[in-house]
C-alpha positions as CSV (number, residue, x, y, z in Angstrom):
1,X,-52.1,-147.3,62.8
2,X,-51.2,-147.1,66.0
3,X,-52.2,-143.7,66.5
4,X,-56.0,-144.6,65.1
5,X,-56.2,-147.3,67.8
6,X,-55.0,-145.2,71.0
7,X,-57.8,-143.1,69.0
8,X,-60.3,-145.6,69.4
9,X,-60.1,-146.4,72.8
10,X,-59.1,-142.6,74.2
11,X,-61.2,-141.9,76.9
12,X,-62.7,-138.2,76.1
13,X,-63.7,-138.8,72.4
14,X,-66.7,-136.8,73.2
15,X,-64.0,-133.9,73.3
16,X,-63.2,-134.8,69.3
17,X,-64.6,-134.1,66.2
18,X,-62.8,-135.9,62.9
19,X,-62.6,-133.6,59.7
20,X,-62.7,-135.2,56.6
21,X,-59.1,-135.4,55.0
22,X,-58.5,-133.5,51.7
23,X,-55.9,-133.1,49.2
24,X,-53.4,-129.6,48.7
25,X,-54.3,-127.8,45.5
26,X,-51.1,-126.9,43.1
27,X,-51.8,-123.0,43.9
28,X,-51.7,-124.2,47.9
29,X,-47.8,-126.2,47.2
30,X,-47.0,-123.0,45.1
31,X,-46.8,-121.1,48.5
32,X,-43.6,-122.8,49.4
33,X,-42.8,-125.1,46.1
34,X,-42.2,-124.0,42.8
35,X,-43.5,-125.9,40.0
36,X,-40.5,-127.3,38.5
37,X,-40.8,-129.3,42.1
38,X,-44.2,-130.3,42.2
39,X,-43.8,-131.7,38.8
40,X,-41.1,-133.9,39.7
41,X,-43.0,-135.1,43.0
42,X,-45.7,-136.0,40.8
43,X,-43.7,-137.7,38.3
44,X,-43.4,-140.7,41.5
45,X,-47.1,-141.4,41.0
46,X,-48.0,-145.0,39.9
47,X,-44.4,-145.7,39.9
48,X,-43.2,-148.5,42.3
49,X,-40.2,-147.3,43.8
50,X,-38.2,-144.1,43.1
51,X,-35.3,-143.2,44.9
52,X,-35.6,-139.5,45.6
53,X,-32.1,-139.0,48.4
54,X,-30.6,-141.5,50.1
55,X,-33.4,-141.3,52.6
56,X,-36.4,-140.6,50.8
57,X,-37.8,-142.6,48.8
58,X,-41.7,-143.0,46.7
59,X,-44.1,-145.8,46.0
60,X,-46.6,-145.3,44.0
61,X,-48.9,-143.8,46.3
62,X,-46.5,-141.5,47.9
63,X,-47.7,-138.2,45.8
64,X,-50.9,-138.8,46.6
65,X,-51.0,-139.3,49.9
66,X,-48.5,-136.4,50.7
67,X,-50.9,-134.2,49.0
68,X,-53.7,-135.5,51.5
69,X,-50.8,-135.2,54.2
70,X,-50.4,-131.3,53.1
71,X,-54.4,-130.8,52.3
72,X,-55.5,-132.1,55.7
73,X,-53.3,-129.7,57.7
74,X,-55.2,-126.8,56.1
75,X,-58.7,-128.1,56.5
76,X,-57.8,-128.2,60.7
77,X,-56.8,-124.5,60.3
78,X,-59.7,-123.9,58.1
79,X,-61.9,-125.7,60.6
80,X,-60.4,-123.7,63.4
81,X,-60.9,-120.2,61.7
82,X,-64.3,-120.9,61.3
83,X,-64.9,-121.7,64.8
84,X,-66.3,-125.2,64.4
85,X,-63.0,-126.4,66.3
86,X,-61.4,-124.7,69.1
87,X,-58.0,-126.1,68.2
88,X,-56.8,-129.4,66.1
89,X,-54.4,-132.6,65.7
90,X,-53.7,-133.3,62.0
91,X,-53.0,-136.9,62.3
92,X,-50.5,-137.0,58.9
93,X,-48.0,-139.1,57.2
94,X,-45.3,-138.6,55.4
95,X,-44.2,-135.9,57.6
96,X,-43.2,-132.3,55.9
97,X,-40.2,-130.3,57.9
98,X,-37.2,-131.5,56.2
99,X,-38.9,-130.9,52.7
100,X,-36.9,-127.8,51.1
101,X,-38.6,-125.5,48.4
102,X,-36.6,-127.6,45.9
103,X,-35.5,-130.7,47.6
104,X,-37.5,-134.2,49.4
105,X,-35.7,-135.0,52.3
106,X,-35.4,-137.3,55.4
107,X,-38.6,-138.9,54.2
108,X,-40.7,-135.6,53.7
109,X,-41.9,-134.8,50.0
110,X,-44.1,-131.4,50.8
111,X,-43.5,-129.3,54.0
112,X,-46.5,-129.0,55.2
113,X,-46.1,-127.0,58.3
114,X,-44.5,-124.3,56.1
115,X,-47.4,-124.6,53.7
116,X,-49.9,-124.4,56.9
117,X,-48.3,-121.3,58.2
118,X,-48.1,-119.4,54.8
119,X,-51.5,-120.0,53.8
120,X,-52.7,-119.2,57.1
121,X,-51.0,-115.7,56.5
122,X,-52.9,-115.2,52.8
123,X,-56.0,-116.3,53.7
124,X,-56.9,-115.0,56.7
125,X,-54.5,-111.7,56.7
126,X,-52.2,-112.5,59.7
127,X,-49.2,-110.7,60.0
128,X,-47.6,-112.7,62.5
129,X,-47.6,-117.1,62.5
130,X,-45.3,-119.1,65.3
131,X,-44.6,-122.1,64.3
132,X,-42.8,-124.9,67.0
133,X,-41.2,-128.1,66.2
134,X,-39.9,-130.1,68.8
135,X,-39.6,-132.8,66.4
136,X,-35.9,-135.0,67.6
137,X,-34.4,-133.3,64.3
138,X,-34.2,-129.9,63.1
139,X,-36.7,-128.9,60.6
140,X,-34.7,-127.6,58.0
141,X,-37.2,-127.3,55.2
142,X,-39.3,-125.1,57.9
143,X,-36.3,-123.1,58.5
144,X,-35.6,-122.4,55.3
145,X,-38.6,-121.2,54.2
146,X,-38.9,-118.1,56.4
147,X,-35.1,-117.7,56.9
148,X,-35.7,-114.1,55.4
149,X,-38.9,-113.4,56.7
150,X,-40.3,-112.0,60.1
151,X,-44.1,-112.5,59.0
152,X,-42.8,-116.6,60.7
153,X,-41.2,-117.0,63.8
154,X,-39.7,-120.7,63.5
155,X,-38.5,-122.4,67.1
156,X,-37.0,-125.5,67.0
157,X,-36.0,-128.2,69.8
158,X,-33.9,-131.1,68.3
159,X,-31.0,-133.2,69.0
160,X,-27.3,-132.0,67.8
161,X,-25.8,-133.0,66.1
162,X,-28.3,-135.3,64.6
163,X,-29.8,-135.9,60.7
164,X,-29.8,-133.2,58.9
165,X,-26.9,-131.0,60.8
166,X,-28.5,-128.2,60.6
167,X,-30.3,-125.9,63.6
168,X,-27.4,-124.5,65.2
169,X,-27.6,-121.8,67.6
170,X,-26.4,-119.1,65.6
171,X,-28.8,-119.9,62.9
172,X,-30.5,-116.9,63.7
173,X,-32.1,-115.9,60.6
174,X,-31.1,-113.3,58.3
175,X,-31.9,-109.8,56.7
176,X,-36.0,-109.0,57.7
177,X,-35.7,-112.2,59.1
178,X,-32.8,-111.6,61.0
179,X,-34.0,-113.3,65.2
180,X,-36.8,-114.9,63.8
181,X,-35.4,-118.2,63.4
182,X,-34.6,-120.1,67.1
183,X,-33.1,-122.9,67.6
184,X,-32.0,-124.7,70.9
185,X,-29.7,-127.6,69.5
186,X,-29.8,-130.1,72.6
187,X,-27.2,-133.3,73.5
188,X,-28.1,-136.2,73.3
189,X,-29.8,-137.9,76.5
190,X,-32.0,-134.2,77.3
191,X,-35.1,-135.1,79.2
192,X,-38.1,-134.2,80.3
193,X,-36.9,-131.5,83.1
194,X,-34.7,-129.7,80.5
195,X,-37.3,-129.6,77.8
196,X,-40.2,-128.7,79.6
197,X,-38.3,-125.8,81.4
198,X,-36.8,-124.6,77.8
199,X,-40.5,-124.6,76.5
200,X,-42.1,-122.7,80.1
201,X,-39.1,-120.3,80.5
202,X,-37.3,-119.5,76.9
203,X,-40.1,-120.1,74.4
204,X,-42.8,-118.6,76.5
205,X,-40.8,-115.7,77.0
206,X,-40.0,-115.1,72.9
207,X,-43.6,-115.8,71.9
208,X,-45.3,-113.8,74.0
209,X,-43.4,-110.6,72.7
210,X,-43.8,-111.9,69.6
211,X,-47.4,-112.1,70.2
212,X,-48.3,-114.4,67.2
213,X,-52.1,-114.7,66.1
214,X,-51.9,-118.4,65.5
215,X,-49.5,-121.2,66.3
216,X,-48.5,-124.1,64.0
217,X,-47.0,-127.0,66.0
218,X,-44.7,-129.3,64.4
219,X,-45.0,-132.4,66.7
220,X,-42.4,-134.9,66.0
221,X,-42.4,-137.5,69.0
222,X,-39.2,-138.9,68.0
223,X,-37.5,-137.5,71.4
224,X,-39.1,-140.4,72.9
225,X,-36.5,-142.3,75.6
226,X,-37.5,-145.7,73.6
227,X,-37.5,-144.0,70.1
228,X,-35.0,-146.1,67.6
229,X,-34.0,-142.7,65.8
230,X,-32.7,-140.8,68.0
231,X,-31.0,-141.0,71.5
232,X,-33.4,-138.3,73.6
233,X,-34.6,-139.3,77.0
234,X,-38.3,-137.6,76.8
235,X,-41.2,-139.7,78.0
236,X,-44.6,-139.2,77.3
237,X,-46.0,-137.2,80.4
238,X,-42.7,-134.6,79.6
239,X,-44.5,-134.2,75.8
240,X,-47.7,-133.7,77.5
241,X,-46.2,-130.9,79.7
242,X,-44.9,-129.5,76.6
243,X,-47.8,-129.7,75.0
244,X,-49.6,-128.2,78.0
245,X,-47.5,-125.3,77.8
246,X,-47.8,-124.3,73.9
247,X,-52.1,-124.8,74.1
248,X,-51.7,-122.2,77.6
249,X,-49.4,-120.0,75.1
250,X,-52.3,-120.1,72.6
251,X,-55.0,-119.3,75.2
252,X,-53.3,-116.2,76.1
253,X,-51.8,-115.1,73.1
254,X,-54.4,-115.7,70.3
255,X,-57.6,-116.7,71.6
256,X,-56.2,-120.2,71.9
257,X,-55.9,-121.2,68.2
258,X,-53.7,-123.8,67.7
259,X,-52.7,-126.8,65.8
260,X,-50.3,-129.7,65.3
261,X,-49.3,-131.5,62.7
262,X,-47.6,-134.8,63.1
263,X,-43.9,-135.4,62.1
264,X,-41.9,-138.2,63.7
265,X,-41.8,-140.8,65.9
266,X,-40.6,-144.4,65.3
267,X,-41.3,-146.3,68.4
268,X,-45.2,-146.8,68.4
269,X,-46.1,-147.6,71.8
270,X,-44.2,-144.7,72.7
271,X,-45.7,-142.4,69.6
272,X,-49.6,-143.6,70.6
273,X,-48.6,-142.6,74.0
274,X,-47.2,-138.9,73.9
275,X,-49.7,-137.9,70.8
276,X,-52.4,-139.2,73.1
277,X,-50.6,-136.7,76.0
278,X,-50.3,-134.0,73.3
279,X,-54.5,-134.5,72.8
280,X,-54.8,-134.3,76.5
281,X,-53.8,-130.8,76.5
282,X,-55.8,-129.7,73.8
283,X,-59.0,-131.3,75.0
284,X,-58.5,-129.8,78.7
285,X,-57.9,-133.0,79.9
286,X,-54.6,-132.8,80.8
287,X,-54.1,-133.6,84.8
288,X,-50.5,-133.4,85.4
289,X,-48.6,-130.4,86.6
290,X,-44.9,-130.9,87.0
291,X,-42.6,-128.9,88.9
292,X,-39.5,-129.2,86.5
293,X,-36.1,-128.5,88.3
294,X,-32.9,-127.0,86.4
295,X,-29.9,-128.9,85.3
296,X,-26.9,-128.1,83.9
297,X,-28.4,-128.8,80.4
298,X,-30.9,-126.2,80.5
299,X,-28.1,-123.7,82.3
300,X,-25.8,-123.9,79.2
301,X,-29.0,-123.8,76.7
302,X,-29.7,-120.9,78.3
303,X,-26.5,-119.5,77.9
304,X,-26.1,-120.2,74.2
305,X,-29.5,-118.8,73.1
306,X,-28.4,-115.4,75.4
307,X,-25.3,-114.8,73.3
308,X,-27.1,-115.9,69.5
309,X,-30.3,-114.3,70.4
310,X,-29.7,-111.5,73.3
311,X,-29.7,-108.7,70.8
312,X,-33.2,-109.7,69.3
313,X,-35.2,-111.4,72.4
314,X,-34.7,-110.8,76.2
315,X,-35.6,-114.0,78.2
């Protein structure tokens, strides 16, 4: 809701064109789900409550609407591919990156960023996806997913430790997908300086010798300094400079096609705010340029990733 007013009175809707939602097909969950899962996702439906972990939990529209949640994101990548969007927001709840192949998590039933990026690979023949979450907590479900693959090259920002645990640095990946998996586990307090410079320096750096044909952005705004969740110090104009940075990526890397897909974000002032920042950047409307300084933070980040990841990535 809060996102759908900041929506309504954003001041380049001429810039925006709204796709009508749709739901995920059982072949489409199949990419990442077996059945055995979807079935017992489905089996919530029409029930009032169903306690599915200690976090996650269903009402009876819950399977529904996560299958719009999942649908939607591939109707902004089909809408891209077909060139009546230059790039795309899909506006979606309940998020999808702590979502396993065989397990609801941390209020995610289908993980629909992992979904996005392995039907983008079927359907349109890619060979290489990048997908970025800098979501407040790691996104294990993505992670998982493409832990053994190199067709996805997950990156992941998030706070550590912090729900789920997971996303340390030497989760690297493993076998094929051995350096394809990147995570920069950050304390707690991180701001905008060391964030921004992590995405301009590090993740430029790995993606552009990656050189992905399409990039899949988990956008969790949970980092927020006034977010309840979490204990990050981000503000909005430091998610627009990272989202300014990933929509340049795209531009030069694959003919700027691009899209998010929202995750978390618990404080809603502060959620309207930076997804408004984030729509900034991929409308060309975004008028800030920081000069982001180093810290100390950054310095050991950078350190950390050298030792996990020098063998696989030079930055």
């Amino acid at each position: 809701m809060s996102i759908r007013e900041g929506l309504r009175a954003y001041p380049h809707n001429d810039s925006l064109l709204s796709l009508k939602p749709r739901v995920a097909s059982e072949a489409e969950l199949e990419l990442i789900h077996p059945p055995s899962y979807i079935r017992s996702i489905q089996a919530t439906a029409g029930k009032p409550s169903t306690q599915l972990d200690p976090d996650t939990a269903t009402s009876a529209m819950s399977y529904e609407v996560a299958l719009h949640a999942a649908g939607s994101t591939l109707a902004v990548i089909d809408a891209v591919f077909a060139g009546e969007i230059d790039n795309g927001f899909a506006f979606v709840r309940p998020p999808g990156h702590h979502a396993e192949p065989n397990r609801a998590m941390g209020f995610c039933l289908f993980s629909n960023a992992a979904i996005g990026a392995a039907y983008v690979l079927q359907k349109y023949r890619l060979s290489r996806v990048l997908v970025v979450d800098f979501d407040v907590h790691h996104g294990n479900g993505t992670q998982k997913a493409f832990y053994h693959r190199s067709d996805v090259l997950y990156i992941s920002t998030h706070q550590f430790p912090l729900y789920p645990g997971t996303g340390d640095f030497q989760e690297i990946g493993s076998g094929a997908g051995a350096g394809f998996t990147v995570n920069f586990p950050l304390p707690a307090r991180t701001g905008d300086a060391t964030y921004n410079l992590i995405f301009d320096k590090v993740v430029g750096s790995i993606a552009a010798a990656y050189r992905p044909e399409f990039l899949l952005i988990s956008a969790g705004y949970d980092a927020h300094v006034s977010d309840p969740l979490a204990g990050m110090e981000v503000t909005a104009a430091g998610f627009g400079g990272i989202s300014q940075t990933l929509v340049t990526l795209a531009q030069k890397l694959c003919a700027g096609k691009i899209v998010f897909l929202l995750e978390g974000g618990y404080d809603l002032k502060g959620l309207q705010e930076s997804a408004l920042k984030s729509l900034d950047a991929l409308t060309g409307h975004n008028s800030q340029v920081e000069s982001w300084k180093s810290d100390q933070t950054f310095e050991a980040v950078l350190e950390k990733s050298r030792k996990s990841l020098g063998s696989h990535w030079k930055f």
